[in-house]
C-alpha positions as CSV (number, residue, x, y, z in Angstrom):
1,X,0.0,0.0,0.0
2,X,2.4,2.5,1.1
3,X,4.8,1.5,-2.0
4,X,1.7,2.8,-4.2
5,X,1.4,6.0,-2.2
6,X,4.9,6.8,-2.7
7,X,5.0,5.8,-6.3
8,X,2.3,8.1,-7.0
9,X,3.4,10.9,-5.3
10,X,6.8,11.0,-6.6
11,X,6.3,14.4,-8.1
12,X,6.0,17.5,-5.3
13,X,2.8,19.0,-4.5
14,X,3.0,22.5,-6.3
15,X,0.4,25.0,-5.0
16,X,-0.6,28.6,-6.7
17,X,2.4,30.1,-5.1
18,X,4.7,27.7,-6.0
19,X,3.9,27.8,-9.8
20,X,4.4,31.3,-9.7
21,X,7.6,31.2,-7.7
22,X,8.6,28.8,-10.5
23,X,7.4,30.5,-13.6
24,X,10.1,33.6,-12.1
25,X,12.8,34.3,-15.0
26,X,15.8,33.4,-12.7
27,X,15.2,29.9,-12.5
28,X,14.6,29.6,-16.7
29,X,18.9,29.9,-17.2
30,X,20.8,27.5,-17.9
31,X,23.3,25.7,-15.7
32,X,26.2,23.9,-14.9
33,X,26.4,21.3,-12.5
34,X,30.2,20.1,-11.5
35,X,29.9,16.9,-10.0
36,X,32.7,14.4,-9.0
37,X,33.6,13.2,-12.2
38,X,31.8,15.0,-14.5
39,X,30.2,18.7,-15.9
40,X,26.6,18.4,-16.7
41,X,24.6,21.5,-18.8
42,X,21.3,21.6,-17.7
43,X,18.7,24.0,-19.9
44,X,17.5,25.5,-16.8
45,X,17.1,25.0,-13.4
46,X,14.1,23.7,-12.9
47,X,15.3,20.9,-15.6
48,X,18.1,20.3,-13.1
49,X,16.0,19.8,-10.2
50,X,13.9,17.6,-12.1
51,X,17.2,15.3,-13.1
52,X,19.1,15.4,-9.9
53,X,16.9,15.8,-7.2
54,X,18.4,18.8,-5.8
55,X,16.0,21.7,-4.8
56,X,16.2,24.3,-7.4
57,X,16.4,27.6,-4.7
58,X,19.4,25.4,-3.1
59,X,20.9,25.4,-6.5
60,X,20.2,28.6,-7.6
61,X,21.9,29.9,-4.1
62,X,24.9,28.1,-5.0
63,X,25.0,29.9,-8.8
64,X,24.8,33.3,-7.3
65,X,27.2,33.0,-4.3
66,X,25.1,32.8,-1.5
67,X,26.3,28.9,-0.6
68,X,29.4,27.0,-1.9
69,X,27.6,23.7,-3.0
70,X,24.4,22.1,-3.3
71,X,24.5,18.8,-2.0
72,X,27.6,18.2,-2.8
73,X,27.6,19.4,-6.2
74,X,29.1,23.0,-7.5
75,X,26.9,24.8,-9.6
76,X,27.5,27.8,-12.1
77,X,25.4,29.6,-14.3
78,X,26.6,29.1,-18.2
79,X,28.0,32.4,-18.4
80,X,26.3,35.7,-20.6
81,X,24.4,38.3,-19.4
82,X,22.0,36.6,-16.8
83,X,25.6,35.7,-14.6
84,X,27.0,38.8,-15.0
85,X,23.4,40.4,-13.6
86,X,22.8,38.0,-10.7
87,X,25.9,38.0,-9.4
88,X,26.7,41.6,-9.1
89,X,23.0,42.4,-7.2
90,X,23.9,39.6,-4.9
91,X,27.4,40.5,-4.6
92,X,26.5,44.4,-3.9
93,X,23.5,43.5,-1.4
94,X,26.2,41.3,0.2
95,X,28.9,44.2,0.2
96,X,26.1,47.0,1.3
97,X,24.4,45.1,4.0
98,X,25.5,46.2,7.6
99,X,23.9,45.3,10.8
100,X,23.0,48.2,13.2
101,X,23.6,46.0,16.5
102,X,23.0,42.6,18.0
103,X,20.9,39.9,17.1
104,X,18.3,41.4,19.6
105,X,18.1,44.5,17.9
């Protein structure tokens, strides 16, 4: 019983704001995933999550910068003018972003 179940629900459940979050431009580029023996080009993200498993905000984090790796994988964007544009705003929020005290305010 529970082997249909999870056969059937292999797929995640998308809601409204899911599709939308999904449909966003960002996660349409193309990518490269450098695993341990090997480069993959994926067409976009979401094609890469569909393929490896990985979540596609983890591996669009690890395109722009914000994490080193995504499961143990690096990941690039293939490089033109979507790289050039993510990476500088994230790189610039990063370098402009200072905390006015403690964690408690």
């Amino acid at each position: 019983m529970s082997d249909k179940l999870a056969e059937v629900r292999r797929t995640p459940i998308i809601n409204n704001g899911a599709k939308k979050k999904r449909a966003q431009k960002k996660y349409s580029l193309p990518v490269i995933g450098h695993f341990a023996d090997r480069s993959v080009e994926f067409k976009n993200i979401l094609e890469a999550e569909m393929i490896t498993g990985i979540s596609y905000t983890l591996i669009f984090e690890a395109c722009i910068g914000k994490i080193f790796k995504a499961k143990n994988v690096h990941w690039e964007f293939k490089k033109g003018n979507h790289y050039i544009k993510y990476k500088a705003f994230y790189i610039n929020a990063q370098v402009n972003y200072t905390r006015v005290g403690g964690f408690n305010g």
